[in-house]
C-alpha positions in Angstrom: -1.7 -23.3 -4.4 1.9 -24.3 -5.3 3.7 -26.0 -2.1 6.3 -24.2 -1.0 10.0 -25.7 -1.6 11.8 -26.1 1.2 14.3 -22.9 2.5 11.6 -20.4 0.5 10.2 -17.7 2.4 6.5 -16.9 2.2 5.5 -13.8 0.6 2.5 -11.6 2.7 1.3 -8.6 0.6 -0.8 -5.8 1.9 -2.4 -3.1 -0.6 -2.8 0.4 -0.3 -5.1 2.8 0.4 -8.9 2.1 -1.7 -7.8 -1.4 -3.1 -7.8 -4.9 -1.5 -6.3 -8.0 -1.7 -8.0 -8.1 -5.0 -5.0 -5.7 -6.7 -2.4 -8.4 -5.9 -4.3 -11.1 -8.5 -1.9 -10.9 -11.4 1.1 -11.1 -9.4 0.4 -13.8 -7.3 0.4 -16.4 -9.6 4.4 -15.9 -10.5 5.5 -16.3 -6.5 3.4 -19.3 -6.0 5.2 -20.7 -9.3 8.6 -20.4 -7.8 7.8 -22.4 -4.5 6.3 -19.4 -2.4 3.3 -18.8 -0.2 1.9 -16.4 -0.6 -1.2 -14.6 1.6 -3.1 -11.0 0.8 -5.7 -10.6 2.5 -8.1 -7.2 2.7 -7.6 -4.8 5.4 -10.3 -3.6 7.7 -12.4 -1.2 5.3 -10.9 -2.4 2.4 -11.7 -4.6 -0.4 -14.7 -7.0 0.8 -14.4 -5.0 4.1 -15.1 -1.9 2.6 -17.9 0.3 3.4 -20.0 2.9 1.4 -21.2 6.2 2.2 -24.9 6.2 1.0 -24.0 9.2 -1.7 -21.5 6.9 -3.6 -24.0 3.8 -3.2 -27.2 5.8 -4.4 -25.5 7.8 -7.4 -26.7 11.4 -6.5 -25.6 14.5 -8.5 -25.1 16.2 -5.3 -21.8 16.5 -4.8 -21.9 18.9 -1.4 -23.7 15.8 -0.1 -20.6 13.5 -0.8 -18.3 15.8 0.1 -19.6 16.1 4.2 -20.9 13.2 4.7 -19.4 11.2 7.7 -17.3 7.9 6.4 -18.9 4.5 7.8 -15.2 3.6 8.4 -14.3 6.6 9.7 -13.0 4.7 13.1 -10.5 2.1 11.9 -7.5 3.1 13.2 -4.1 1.6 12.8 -3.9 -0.6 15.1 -7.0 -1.7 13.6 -4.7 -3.1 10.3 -2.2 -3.9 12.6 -4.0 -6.5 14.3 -5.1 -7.9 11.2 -1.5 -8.0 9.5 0.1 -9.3 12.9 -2.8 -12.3 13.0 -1.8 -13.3 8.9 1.6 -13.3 10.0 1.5 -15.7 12.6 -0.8 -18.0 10.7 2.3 -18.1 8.3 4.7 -18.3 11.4 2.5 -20.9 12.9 2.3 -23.2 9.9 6.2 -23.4 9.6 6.3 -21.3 6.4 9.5 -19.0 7.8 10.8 -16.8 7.0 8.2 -14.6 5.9 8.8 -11.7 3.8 6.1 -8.7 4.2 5.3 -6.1 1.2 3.2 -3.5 1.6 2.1 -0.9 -1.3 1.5 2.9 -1.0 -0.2 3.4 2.1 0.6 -0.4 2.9 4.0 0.6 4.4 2.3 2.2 7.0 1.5 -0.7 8.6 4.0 -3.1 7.6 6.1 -0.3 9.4 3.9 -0.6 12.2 4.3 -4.6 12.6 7.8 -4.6 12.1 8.5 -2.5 15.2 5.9 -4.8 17.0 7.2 -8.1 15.8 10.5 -7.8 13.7 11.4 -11.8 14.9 8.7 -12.8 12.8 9.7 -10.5 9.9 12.4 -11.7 7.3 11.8 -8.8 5.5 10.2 -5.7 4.5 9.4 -4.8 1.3 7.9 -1.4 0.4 6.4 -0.7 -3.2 6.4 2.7 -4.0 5.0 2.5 -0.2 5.0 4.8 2.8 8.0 4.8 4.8 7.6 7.2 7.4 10.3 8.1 9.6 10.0 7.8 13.6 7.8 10.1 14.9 6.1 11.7 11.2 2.7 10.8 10.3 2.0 9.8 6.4 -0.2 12.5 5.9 2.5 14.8 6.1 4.5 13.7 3.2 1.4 14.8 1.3 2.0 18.0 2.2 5.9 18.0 1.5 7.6 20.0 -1.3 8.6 16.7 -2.8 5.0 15.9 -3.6 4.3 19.0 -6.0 2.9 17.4 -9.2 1.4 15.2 -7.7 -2.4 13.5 -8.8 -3.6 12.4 -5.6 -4.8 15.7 -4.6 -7.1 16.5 -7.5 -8.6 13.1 -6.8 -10.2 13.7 -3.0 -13.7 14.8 -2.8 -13.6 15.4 0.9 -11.7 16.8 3.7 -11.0 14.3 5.6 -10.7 15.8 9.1 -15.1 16.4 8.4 -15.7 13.0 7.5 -13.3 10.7 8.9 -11.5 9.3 5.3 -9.4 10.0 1.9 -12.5 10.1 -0.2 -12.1 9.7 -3.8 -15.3 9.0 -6.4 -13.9 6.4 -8.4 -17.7 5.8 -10.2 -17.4 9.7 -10.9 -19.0 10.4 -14.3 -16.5 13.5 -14.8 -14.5 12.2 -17.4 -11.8 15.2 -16.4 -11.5 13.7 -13.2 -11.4 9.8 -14.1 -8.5 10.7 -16.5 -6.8 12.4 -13.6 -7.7 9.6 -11.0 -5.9 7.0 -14.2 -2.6 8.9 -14.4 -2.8 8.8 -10.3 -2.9 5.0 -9.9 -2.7 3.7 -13.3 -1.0 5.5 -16.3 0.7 2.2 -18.0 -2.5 0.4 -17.7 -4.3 0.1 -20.8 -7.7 1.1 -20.4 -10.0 -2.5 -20.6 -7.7 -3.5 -17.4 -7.8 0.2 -15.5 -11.7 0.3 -16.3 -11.8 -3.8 -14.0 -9.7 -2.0 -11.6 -11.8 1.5 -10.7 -15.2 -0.7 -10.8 -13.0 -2.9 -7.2 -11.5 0.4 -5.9 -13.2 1.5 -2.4 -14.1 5.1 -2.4 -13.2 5.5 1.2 -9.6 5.2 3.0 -9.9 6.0 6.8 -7.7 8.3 7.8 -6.5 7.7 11.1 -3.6 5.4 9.9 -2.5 8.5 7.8 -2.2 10.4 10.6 -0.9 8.1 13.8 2.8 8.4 13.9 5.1 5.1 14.0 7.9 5.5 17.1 10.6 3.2 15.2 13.3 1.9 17.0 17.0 1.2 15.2 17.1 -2.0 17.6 13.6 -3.1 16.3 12.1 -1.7 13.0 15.7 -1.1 11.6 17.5 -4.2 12.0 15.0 -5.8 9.8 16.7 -6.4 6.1 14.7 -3.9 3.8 14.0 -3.1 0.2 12.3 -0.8 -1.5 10.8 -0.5 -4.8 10.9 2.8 -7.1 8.6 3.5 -9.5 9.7 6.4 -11.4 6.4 6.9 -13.5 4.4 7.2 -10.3 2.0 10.1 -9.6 0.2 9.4 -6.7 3.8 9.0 -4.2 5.8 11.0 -6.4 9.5 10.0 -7.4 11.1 12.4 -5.1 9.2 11.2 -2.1 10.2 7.8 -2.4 13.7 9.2 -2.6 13.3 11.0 0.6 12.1 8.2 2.4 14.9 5.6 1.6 17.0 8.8 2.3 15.6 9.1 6.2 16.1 5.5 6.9 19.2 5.2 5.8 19.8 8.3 7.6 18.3 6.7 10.7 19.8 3.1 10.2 23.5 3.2 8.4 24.5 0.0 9.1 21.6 -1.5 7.6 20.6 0.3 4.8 17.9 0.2 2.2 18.4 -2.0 -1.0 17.1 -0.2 -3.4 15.0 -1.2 -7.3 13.6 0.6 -9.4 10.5 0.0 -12.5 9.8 1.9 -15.0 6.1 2.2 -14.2 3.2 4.4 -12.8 1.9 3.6 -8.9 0.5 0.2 -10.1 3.1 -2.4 -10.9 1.2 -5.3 -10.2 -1.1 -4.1 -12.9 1.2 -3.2 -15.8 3.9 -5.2 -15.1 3.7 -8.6 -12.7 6.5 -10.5 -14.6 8.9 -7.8 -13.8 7.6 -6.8 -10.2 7.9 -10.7 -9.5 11.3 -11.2 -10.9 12.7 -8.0 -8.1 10.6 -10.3 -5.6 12.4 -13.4 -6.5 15.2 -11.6 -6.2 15.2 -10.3 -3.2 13.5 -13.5 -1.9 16.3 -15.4 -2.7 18.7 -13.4 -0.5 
């Protein structure tokens, strides 16, 4: 890893829902050429952490059986990532590489919400690609349900409901080749195909969904007096355009005086995949503020 220059913040990157740290490997390499750290690590249930219900690891054609049976990770909660974020963050903080800046993707904002209410001294900023960024008091899970998220892929994608077994369940090893193509232009609909096919073999089919549906209580005193940014991508179909409009509308609704700085990509939900250079030149960017 490249040492980090002196005055250069470190860079900690938390993925979304059914990826890992693992998403992050293309883009890493551009921050730690300019001087960063940088840390991803995967979140409980995610990534290495993941766990499998036994119909997605013994392929069966029954798909009733998939679609009710119980999720092994069915009790992480958010305080569950929390913990984890908060104890990568103070291993940065510990080992003098301040300020740190924290990113999280899609259903990473949740909990780099989460910390920055808990911790926002340890927090130079946030960062939120194409990410959840629930105002105070709303769950994530109802921006799903929002008129701003018609068109939207995810919903085609679940083969569950998640209040019967305890997780977003998607089948990323479906063989319905209607149903791959939809779960593509979800996540991945600039990403040529040899690259998407390395990516759906890593994805998890299992989010819990607790964290969806715990809602932050954000202060303007804690969470919003920490400098924030957040990333548009206008070709996504998973957190639809509009969405990510309405939440930098709330906060800046909800914080005036600091409000959110705002970039956009031409891209689908997955950046890091179809365009690192450009996602790491916004990061340089803003790490350079």
């Amino acid at each position: 890893m490249v040492k980090k220059l002196a005055g250069k913040p470190a860079f900690l990157l938390v993925h979304g829902a059914w990826h890992g740290a693992w998403c992050f490997s293309k883009l890493v390499p551009y921050l730690e050429r300019a001087g960063h750290v940088v840390t991803a690590r995967d979140l409980p249930g995610h990534g290495g952490r993941a766990r499998y219900p036994n119909t997605f690891r013994h392929r069966t054609p029954d798909e009733e059986a998939f679609a009710i049976e119980s999720s092994p990770i069915a009790a992480v909660t958010l305080a569950d990532y929390v913990s984890d974020v908060m104890q990568a963050l103070d291993a940065l903080v510990g080992s003098g590489n301040q300020p740190v800046i924290l990113l999280g993707h899609s259903m990473g904002g949740i909990p780099i919400t989460a910390v920055g209410e808990a911790a926002p001294e340890k927090v130079h900023k946030l960062i939120y690609l194409t990410a959840y960024m629930p105002a105070s008091g709303v769950p994530a899970i109802a921006y799903s349900r929002a008129p701003e998220a018609q068109g939207g892929k995810m919903g085609a994608a679940m083969k569950a409901d998640p209040a019967r077994v305890g997780a977003l369940r998607i089948d990323p090893r479906s063989m319905d080749l209607a149903y791959l193509a939809n779960l593509k232009r979800a996540f991945a609909d600039d990403v040529c195909e040899d690259e998407w096919a390395v990516a759906r073999n890593l994805l998890s089919p299992d989010a819990p969904a607790l964290p969806f549906a715990t809602a932050i209580e954000t202060t303007r005193s804690r969470w919003g007096s920490i400098p924030r940014a957040y990333i548009k991508c206008r070709g996504d179909l998973a957190i639809m355009p509009r969405t990510q409009e309405k939440f930098i509308e709330r906060a800046d609704e909800f914080t005036p005086q600091n409000k959110t700085e705002v970039y956009e990509l031409d891209s689908s939900h997955s950046p890091f995949f179809s365009q690192p250079e450009k996602l790491a030149a916004i990061l340089l960017e803003l790490a350079a503020k």
